[in-house]
PDB file with SEQRES, HELIX, SHEET and CRYST1 records, atoms N, CA, C and O in Angstrom:
SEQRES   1 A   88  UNK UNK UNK UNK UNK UNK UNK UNK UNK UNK UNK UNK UNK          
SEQRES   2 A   88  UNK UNK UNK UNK UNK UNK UNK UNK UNK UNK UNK UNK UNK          
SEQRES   3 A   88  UNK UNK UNK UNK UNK UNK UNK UNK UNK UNK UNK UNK UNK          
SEQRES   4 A   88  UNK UNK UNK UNK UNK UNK UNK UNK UNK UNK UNK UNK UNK          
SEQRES   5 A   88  UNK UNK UNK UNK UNK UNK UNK UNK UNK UNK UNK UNK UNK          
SEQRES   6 A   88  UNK UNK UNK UNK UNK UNK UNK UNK UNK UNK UNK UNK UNK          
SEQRES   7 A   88  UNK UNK UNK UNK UNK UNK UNK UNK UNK UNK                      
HELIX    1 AA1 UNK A    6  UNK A   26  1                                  21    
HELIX    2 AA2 UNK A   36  UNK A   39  1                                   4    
HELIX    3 AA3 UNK A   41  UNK A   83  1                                  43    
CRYST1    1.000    1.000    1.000  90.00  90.00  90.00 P 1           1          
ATOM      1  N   UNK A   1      65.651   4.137  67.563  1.00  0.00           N  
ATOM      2  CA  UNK A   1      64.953   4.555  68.771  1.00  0.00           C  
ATOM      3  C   UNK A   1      64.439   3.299  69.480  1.00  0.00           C  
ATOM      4  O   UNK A   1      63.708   2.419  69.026  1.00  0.00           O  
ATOM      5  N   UNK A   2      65.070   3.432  70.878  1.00  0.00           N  
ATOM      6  CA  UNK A   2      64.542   1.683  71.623  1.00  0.00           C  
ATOM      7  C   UNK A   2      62.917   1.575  72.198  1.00  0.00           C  
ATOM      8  O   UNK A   2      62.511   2.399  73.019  1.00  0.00           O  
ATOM      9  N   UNK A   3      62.386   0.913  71.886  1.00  0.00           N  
ATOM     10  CA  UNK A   3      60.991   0.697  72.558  1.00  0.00           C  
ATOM     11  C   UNK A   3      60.661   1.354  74.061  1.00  0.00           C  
ATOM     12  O   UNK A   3      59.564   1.825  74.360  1.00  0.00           O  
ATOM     13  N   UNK A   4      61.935   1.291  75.037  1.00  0.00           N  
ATOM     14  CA  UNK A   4      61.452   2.188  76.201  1.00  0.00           C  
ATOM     15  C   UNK A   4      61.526   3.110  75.888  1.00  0.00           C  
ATOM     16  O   UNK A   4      60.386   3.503  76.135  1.00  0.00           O  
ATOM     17  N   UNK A   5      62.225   4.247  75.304  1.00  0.00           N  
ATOM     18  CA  UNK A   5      62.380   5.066  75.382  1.00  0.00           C  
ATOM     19  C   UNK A   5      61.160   6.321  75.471  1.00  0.00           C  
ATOM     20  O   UNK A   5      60.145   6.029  74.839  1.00  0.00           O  
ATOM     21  N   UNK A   6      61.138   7.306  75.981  1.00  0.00           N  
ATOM     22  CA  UNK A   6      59.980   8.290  76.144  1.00  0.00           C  
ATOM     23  C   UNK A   6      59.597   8.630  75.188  1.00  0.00           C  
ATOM     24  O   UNK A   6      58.392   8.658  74.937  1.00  0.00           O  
ATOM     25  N   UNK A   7      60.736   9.077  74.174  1.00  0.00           N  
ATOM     26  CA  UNK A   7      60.300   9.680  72.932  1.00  0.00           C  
ATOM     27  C   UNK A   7      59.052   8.890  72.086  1.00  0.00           C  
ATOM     28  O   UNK A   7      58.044   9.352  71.550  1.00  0.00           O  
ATOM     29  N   UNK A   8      59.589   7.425  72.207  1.00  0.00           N  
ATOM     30  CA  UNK A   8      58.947   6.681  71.131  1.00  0.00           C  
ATOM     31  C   UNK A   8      57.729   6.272  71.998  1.00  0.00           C  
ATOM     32  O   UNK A   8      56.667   6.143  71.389  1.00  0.00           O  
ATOM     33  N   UNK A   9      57.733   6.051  73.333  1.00  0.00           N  
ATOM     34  CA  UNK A   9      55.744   5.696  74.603  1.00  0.00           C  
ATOM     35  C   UNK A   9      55.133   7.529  73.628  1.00  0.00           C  
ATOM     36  O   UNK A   9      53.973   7.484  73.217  1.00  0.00           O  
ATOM     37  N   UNK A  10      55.999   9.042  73.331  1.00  0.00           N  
ATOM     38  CA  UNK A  10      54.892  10.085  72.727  1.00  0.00           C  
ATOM     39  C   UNK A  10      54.814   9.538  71.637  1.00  0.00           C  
ATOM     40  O   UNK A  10      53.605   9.319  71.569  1.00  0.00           O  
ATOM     41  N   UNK A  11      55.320   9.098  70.586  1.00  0.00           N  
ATOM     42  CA  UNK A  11      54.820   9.337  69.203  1.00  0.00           C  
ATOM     43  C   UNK A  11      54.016   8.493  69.144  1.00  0.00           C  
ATOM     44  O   UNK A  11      53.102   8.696  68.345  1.00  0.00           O  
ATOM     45  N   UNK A  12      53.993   7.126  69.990  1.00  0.00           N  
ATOM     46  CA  UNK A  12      53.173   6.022  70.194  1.00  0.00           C  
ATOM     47  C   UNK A  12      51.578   6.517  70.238  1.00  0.00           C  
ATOM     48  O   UNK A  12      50.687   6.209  69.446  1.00  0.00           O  
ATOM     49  N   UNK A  13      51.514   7.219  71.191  1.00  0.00           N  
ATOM     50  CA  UNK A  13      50.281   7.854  71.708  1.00  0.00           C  
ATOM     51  C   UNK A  13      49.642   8.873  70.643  1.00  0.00           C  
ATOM     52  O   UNK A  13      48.477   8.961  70.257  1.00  0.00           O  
ATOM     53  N   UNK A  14      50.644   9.526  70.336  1.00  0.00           N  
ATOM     54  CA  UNK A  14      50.351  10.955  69.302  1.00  0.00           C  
ATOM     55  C   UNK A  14      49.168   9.913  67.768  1.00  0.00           C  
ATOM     56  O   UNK A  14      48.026   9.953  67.310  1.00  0.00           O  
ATOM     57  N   UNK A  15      50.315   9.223  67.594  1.00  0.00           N  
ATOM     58  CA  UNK A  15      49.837   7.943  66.326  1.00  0.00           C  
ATOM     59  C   UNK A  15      48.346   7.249  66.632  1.00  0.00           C  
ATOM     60  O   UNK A  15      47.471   7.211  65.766  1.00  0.00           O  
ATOM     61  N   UNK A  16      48.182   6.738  67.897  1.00  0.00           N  
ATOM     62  CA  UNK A  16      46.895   6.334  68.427  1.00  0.00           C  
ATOM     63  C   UNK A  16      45.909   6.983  68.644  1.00  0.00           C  
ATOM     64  O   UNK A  16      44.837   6.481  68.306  1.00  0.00           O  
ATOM     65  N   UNK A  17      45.910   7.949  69.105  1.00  0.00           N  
ATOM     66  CA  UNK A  17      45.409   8.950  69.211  1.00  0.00           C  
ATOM     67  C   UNK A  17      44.849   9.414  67.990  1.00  0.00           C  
ATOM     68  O   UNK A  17      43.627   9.558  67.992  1.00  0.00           O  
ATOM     69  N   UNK A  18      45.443   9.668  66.996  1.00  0.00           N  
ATOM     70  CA  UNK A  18      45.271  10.219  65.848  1.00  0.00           C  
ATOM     71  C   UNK A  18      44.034   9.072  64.496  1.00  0.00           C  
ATOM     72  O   UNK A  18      43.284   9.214  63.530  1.00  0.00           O  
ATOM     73  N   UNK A  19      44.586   8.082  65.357  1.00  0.00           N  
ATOM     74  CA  UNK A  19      43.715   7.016  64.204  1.00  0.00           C  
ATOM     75  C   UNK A  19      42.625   6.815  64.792  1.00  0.00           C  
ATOM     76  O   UNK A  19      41.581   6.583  64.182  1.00  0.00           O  
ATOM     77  N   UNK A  20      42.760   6.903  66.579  1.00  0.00           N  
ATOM     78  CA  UNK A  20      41.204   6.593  66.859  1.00  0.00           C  
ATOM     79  C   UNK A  20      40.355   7.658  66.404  1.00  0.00           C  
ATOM     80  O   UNK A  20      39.298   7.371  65.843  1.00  0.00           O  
ATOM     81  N   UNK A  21      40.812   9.274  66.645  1.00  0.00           N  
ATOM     82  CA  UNK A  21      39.940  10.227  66.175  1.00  0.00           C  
ATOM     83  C   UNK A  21      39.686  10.152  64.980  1.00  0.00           C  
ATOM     84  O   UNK A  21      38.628  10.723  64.716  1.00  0.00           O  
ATOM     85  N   UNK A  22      40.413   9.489  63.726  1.00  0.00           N  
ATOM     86  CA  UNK A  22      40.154   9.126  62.191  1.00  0.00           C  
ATOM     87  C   UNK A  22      39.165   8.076  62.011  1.00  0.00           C  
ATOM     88  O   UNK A  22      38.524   7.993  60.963  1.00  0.00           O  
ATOM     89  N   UNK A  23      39.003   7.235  63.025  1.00  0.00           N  
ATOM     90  CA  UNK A  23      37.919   6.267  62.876  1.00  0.00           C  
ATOM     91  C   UNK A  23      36.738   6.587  63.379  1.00  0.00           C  
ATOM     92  O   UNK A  23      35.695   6.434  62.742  1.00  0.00           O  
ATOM     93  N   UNK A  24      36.796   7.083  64.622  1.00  0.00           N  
ATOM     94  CA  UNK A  24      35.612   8.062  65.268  1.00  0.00           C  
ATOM     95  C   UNK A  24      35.063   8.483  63.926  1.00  0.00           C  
ATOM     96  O   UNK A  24      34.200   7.941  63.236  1.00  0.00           O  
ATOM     97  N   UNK A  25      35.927   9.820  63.678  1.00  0.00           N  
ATOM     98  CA  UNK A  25      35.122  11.025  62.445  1.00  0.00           C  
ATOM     99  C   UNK A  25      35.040  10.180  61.524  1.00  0.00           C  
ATOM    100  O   UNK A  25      34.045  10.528  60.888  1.00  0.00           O  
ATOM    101  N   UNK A  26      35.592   9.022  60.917  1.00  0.00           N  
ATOM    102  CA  UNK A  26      34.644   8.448  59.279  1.00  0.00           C  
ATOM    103  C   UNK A  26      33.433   7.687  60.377  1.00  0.00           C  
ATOM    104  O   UNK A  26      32.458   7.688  59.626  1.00  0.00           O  
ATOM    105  N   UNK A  27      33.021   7.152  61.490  1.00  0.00           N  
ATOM    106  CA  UNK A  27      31.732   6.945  61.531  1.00  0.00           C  
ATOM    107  C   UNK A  27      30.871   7.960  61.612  1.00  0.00           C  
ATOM    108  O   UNK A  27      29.821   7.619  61.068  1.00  0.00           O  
ATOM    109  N   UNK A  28      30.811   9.150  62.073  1.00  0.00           N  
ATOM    110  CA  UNK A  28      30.262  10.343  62.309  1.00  0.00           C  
ATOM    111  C   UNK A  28      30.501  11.092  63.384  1.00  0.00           C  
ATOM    112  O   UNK A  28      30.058  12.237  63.477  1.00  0.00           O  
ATOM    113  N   UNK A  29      31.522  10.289  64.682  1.00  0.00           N  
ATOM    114  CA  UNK A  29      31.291  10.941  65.755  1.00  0.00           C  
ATOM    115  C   UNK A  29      32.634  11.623  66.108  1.00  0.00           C  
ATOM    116  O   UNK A  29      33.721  11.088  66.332  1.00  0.00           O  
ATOM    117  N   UNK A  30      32.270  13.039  66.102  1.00  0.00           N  
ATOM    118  CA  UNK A  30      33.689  14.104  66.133  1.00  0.00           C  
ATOM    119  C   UNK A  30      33.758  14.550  67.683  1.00  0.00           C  
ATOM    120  O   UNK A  30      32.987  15.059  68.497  1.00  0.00           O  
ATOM    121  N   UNK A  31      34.765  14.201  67.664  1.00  0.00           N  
ATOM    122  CA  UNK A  31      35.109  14.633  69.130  1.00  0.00           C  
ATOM    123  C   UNK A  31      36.280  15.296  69.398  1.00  0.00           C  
ATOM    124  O   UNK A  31      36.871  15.166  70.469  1.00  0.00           O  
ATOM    125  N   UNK A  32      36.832  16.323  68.085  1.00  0.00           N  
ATOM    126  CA  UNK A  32      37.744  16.844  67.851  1.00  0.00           C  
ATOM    127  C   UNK A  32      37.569  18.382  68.949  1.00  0.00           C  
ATOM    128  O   UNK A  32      38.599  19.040  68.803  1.00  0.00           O  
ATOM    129  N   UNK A  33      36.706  19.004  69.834  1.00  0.00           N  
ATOM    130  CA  UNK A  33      36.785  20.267  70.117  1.00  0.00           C  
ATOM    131  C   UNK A  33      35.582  19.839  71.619  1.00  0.00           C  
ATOM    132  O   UNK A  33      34.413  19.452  71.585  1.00  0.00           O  
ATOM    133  N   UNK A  34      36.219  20.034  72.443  1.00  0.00           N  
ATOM    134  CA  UNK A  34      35.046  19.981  73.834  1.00  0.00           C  
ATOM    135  C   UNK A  34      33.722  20.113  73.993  1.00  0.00           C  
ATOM    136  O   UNK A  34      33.106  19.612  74.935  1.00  0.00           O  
ATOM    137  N   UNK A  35      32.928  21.170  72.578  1.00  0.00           N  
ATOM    138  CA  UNK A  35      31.773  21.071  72.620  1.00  0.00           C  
ATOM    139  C   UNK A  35      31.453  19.837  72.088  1.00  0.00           C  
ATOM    140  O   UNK A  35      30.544  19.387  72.785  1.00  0.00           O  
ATOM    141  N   UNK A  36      31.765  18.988  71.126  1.00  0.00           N  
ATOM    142  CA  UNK A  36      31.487  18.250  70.768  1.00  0.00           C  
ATOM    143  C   UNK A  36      31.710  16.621  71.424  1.00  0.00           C  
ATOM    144  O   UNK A  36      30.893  15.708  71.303  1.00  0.00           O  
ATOM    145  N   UNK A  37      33.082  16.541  72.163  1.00  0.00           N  
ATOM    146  CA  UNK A  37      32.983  15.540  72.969  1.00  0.00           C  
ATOM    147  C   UNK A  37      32.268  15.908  74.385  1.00  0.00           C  
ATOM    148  O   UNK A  37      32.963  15.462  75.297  1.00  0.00           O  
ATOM    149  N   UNK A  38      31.232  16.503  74.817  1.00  0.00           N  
ATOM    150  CA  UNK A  38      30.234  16.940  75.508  1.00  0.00           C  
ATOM    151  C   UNK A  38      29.193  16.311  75.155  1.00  0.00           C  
ATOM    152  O   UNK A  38      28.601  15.426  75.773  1.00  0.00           O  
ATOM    153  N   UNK A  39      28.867  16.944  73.755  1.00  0.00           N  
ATOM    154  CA  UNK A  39      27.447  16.259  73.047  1.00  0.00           C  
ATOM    155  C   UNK A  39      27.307  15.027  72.772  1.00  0.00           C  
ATOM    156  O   UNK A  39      26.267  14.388  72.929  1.00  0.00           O  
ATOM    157  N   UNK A  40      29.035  14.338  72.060  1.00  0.00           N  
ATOM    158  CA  UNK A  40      29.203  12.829  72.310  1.00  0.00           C  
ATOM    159  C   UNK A  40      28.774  11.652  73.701  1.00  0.00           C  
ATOM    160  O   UNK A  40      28.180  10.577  73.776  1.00  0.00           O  
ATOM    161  N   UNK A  41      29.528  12.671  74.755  1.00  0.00           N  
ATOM    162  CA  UNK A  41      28.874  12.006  76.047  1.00  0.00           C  
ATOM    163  C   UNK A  41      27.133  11.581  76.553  1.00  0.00           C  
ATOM    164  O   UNK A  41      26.448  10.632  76.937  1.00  0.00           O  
ATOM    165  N   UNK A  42      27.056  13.142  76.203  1.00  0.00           N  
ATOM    166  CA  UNK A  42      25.538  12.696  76.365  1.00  0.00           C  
ATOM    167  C   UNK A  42      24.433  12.081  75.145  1.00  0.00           C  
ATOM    168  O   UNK A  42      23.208  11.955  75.128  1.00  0.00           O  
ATOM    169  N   UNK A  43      25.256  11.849  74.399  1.00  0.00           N  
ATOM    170  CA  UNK A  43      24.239  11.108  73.440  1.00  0.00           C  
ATOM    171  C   UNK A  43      24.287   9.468  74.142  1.00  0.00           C  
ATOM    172  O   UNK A  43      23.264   8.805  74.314  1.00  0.00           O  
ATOM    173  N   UNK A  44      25.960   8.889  74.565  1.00  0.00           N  
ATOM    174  CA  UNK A  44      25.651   7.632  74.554  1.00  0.00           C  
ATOM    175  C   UNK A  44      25.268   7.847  76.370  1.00  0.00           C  
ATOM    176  O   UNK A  44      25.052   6.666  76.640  1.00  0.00           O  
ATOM    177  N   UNK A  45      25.139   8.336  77.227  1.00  0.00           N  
ATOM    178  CA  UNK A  45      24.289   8.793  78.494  1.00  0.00           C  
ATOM    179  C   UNK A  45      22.729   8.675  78.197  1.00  0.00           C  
ATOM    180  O   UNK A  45      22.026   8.097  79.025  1.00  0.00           O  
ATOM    181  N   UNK A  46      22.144   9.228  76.990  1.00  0.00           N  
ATOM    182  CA  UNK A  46      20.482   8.973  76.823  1.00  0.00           C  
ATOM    183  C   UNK A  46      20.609   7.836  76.355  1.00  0.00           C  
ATOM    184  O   UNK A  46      19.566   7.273  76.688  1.00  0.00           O  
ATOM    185  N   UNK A  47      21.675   6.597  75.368  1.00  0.00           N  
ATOM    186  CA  UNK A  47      21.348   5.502  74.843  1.00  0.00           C  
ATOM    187  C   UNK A  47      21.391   4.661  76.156  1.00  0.00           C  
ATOM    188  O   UNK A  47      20.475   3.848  76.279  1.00  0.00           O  
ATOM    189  N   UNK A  48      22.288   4.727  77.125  1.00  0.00           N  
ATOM    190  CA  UNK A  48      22.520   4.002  78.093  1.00  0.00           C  
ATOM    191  C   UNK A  48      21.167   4.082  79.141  1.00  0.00           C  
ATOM    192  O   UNK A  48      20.925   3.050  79.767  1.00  0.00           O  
ATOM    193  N   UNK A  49      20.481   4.994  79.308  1.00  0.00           N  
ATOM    194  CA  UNK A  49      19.143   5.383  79.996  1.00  0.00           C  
ATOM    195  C   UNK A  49      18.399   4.554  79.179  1.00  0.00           C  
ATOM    196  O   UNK A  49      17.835   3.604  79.723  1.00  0.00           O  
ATOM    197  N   UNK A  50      18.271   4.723  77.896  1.00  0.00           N  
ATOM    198  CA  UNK A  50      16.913   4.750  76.789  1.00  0.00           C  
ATOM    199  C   UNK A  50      17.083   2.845  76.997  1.00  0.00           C  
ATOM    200  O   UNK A  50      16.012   2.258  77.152  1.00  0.00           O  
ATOM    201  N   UNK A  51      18.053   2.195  76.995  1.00  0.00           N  
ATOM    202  CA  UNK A  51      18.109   0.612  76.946  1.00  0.00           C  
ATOM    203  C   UNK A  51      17.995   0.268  78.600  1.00  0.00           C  
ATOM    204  O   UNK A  51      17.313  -0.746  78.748  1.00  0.00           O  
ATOM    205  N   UNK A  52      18.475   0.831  79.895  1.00  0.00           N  
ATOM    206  CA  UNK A  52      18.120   0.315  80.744  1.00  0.00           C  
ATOM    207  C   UNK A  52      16.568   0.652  81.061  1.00  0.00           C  
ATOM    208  O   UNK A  52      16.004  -0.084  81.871  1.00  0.00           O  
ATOM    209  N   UNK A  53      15.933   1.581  80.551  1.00  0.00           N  
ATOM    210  CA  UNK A  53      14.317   1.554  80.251  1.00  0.00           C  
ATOM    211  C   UNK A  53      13.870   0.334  79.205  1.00  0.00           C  
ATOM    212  O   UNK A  53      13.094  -0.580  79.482  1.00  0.00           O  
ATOM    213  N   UNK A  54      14.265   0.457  78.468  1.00  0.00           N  
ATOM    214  CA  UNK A  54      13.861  -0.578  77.980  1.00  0.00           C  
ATOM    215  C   UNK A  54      13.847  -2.092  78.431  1.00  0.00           C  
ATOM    216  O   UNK A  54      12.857  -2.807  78.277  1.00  0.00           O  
ATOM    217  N   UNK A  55      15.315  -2.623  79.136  1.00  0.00           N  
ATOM    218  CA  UNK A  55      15.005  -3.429  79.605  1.00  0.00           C  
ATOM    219  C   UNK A  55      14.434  -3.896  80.790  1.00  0.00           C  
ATOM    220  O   UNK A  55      14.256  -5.062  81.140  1.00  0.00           O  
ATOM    221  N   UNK A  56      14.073  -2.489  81.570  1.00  0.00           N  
ATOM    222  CA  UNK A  56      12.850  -2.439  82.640  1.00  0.00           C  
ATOM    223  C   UNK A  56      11.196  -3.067  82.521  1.00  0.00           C  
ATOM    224  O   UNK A  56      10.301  -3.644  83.138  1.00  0.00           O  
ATOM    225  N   UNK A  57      11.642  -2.364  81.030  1.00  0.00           N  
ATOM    226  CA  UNK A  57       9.620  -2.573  80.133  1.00  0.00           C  
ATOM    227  C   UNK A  57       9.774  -4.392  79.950  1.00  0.00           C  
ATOM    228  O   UNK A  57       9.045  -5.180  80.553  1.00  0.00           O  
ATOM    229  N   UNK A  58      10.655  -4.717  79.185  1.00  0.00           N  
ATOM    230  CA  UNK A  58      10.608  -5.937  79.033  1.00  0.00           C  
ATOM    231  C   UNK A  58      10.227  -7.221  80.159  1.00  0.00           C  
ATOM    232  O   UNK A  58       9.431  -8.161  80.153  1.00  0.00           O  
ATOM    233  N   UNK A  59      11.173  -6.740  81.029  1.00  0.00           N  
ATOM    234  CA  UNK A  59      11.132  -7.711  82.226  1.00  0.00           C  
ATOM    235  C   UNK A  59       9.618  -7.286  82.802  1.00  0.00           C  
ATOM    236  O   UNK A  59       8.874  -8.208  83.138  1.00  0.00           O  
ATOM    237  N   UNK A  60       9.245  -6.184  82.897  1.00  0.00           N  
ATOM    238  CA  UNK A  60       7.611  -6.046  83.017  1.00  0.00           C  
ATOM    239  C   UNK A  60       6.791  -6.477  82.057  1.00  0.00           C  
ATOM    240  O   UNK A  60       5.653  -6.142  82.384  1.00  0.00           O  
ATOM    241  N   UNK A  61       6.785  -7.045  81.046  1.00  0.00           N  
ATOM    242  CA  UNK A  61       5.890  -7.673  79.947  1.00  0.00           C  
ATOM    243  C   UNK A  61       6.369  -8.688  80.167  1.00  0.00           C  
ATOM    244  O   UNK A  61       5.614  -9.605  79.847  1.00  0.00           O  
ATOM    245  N   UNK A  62       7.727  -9.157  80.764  1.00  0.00           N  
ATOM    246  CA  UNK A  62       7.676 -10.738  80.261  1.00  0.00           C  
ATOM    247  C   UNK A  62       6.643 -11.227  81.864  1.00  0.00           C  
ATOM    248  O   UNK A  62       5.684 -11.989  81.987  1.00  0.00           O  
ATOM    249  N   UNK A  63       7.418 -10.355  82.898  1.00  0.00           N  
ATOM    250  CA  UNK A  63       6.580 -10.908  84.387  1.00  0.00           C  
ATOM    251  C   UNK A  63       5.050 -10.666  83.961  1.00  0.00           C  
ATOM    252  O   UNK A  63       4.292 -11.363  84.636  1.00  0.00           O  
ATOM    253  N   UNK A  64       4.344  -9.784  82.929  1.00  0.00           N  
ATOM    254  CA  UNK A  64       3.095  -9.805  83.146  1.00  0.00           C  
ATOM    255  C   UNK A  64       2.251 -11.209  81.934  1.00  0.00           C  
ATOM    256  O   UNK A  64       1.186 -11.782  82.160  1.00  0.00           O  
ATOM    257  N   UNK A  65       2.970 -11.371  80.978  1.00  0.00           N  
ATOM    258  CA  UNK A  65       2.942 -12.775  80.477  1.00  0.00           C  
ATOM    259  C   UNK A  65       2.820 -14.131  81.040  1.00  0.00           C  
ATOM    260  O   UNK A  65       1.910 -14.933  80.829  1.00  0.00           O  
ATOM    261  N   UNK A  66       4.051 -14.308  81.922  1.00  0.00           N  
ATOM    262  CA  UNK A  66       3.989 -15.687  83.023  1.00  0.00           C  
ATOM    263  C   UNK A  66       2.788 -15.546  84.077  1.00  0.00           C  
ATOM    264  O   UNK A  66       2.041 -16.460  84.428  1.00  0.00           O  
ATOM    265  N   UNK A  67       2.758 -14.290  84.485  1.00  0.00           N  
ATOM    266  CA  UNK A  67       1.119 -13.930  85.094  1.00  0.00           C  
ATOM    267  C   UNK A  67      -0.360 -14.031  84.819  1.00  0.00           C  
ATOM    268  O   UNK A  67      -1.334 -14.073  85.572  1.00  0.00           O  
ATOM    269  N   UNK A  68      -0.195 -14.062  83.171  1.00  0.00           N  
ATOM    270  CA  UNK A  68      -1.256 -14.698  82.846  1.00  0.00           C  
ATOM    271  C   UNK A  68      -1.887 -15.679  82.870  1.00  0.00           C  
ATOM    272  O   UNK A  68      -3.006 -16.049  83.226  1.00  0.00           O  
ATOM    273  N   UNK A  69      -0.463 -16.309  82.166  1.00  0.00           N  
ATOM    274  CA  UNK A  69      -0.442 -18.197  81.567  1.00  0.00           C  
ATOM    275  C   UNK A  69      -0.253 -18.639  83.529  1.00  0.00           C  
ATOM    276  O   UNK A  69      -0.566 -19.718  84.032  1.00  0.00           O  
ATOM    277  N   UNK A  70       0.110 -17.891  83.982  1.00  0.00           N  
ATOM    278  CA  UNK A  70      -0.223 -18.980  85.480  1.00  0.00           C  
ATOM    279  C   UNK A  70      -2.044 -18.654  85.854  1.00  0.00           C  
ATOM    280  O   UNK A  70      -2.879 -19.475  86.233  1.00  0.00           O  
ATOM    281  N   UNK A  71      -2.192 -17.439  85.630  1.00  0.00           N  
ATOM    282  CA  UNK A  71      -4.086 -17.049  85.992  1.00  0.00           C  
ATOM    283  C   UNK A  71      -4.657 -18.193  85.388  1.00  0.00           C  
ATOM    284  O   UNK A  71      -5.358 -19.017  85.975  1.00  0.00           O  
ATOM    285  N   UNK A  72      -4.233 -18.224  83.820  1.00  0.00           N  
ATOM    286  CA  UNK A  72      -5.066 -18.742  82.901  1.00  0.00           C  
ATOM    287  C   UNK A  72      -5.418 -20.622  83.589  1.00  0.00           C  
ATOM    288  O   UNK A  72      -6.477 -21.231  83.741  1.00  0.00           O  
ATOM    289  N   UNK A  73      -3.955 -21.019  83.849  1.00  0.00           N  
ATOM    290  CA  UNK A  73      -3.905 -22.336  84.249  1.00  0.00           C  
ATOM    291  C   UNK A  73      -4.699 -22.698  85.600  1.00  0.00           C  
ATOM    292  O   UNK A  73      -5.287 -23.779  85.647  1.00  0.00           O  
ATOM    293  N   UNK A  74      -4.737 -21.679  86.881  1.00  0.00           N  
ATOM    294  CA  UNK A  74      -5.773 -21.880  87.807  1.00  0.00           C  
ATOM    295  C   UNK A  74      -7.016 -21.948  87.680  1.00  0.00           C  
ATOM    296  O   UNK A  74      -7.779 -22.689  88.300  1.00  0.00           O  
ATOM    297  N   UNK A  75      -7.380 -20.844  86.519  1.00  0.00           N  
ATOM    298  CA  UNK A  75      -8.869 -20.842  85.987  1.00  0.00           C  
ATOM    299  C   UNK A  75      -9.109 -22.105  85.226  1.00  0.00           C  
ATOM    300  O   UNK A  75     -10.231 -22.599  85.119  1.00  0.00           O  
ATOM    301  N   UNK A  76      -8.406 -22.436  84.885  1.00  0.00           N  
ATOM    302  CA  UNK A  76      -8.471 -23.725  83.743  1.00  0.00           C  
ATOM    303  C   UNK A  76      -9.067 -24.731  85.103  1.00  0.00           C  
ATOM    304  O   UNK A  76     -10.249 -25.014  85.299  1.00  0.00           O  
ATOM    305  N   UNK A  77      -8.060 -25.093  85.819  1.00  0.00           N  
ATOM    306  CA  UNK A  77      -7.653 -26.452  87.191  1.00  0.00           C  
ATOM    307  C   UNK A  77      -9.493 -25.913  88.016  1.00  0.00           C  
ATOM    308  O   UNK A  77     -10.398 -26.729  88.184  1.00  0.00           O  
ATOM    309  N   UNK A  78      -9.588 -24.477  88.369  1.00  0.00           N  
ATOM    310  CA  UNK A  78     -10.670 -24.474  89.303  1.00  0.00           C  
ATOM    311  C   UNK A  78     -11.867 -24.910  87.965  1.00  0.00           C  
ATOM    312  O   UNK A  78     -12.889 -25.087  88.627  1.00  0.00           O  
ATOM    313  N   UNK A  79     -12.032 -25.019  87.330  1.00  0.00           N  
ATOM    314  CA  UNK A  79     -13.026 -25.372  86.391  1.00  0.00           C  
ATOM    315  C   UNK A  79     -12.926 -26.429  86.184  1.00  0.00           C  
ATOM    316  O   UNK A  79     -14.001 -26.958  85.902  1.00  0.00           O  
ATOM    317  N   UNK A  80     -11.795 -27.289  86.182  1.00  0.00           N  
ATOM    318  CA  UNK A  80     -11.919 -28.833  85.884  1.00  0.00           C  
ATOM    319  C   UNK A  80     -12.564 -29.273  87.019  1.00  0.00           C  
ATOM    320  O   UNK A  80     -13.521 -30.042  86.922  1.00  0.00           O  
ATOM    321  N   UNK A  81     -12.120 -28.841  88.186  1.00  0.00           N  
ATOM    322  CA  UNK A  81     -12.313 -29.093  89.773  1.00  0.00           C  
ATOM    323  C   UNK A  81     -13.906 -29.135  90.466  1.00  0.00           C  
ATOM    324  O   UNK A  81     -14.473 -29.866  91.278  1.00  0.00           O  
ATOM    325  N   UNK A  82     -14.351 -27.684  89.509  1.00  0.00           N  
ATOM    326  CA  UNK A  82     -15.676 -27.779  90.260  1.00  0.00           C  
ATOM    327  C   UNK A  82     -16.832 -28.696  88.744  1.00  0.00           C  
ATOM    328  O   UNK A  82     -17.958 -29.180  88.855  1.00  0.00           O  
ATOM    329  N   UNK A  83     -16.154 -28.628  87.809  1.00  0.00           N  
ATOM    330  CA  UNK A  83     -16.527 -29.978  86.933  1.00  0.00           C  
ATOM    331  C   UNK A  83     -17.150 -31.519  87.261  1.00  0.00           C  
ATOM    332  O   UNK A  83     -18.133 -32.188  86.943  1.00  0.00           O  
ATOM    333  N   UNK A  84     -15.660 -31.677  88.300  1.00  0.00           N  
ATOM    334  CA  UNK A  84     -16.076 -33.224  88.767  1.00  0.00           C  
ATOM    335  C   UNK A  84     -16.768 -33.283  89.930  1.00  0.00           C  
ATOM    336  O   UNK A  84     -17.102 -34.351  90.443  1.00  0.00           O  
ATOM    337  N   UNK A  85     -17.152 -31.590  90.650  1.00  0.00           N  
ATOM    338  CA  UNK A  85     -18.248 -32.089  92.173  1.00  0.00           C  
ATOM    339  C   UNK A  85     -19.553 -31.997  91.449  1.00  0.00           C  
ATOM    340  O   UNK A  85     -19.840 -31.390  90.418  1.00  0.00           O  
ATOM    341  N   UNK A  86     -20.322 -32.800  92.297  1.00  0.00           N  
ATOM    342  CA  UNK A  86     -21.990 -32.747  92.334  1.00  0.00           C  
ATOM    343  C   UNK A  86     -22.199 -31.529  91.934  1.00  0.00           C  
ATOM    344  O   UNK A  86     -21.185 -30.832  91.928  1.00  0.00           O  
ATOM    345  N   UNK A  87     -23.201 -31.011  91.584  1.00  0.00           N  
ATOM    346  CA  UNK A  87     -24.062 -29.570  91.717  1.00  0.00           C  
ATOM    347  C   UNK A  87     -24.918 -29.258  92.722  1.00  0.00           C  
ATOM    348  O   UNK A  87     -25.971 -29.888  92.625  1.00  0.00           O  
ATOM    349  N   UNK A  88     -24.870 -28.618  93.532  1.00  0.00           N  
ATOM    350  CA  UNK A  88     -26.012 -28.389  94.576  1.00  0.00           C  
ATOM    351  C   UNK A  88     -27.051 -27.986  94.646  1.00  0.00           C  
ATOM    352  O   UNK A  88     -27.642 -27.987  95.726  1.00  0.00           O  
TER     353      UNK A  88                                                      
END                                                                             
């Protein structure tokens, strides 16, 4: 059977097909029947939500971090500042 041939692009597929769903189901995820590649979808749909939240929070803790350490450093500078004037 020659490599173009149609017959051998189905069994090709049939074969692939068959091992990805064998590797799927030994990790746990069956996607052998529509309800289940449904529930598959939306599980990695909430992981894909649940990490772009997350990396929302982050970039808001890291911007509220550099916000500090810059407060902290003005408070530091206006205190050295009014340090070296007279007192009135």
């Amino acid at each position: 059977m020659p490599l173009q041939s149609p017959l051998f692009a189905i069994r090709l597929k049939r074969i692939v097909k068959e091992a990805i769903r064998e590797e799927l189901s030994a990790t746990g995820l069956r996607i052998d029947e529509p309800e289940h590649q449904f529930e598959a979808r939306e599980d990695f749909r909430f992981l894909r939500n649940f990490r772009q939240a997350l990396a929302g929070v982050s970039s808001k803790v890291g911007a509220a971090v550099i916000l500090s350490i810059v407060s902290g450093l003005l408070w530091l500078l206006w205190n050295g500042v009014q340090a070296l004037l007279p007192p009135k």
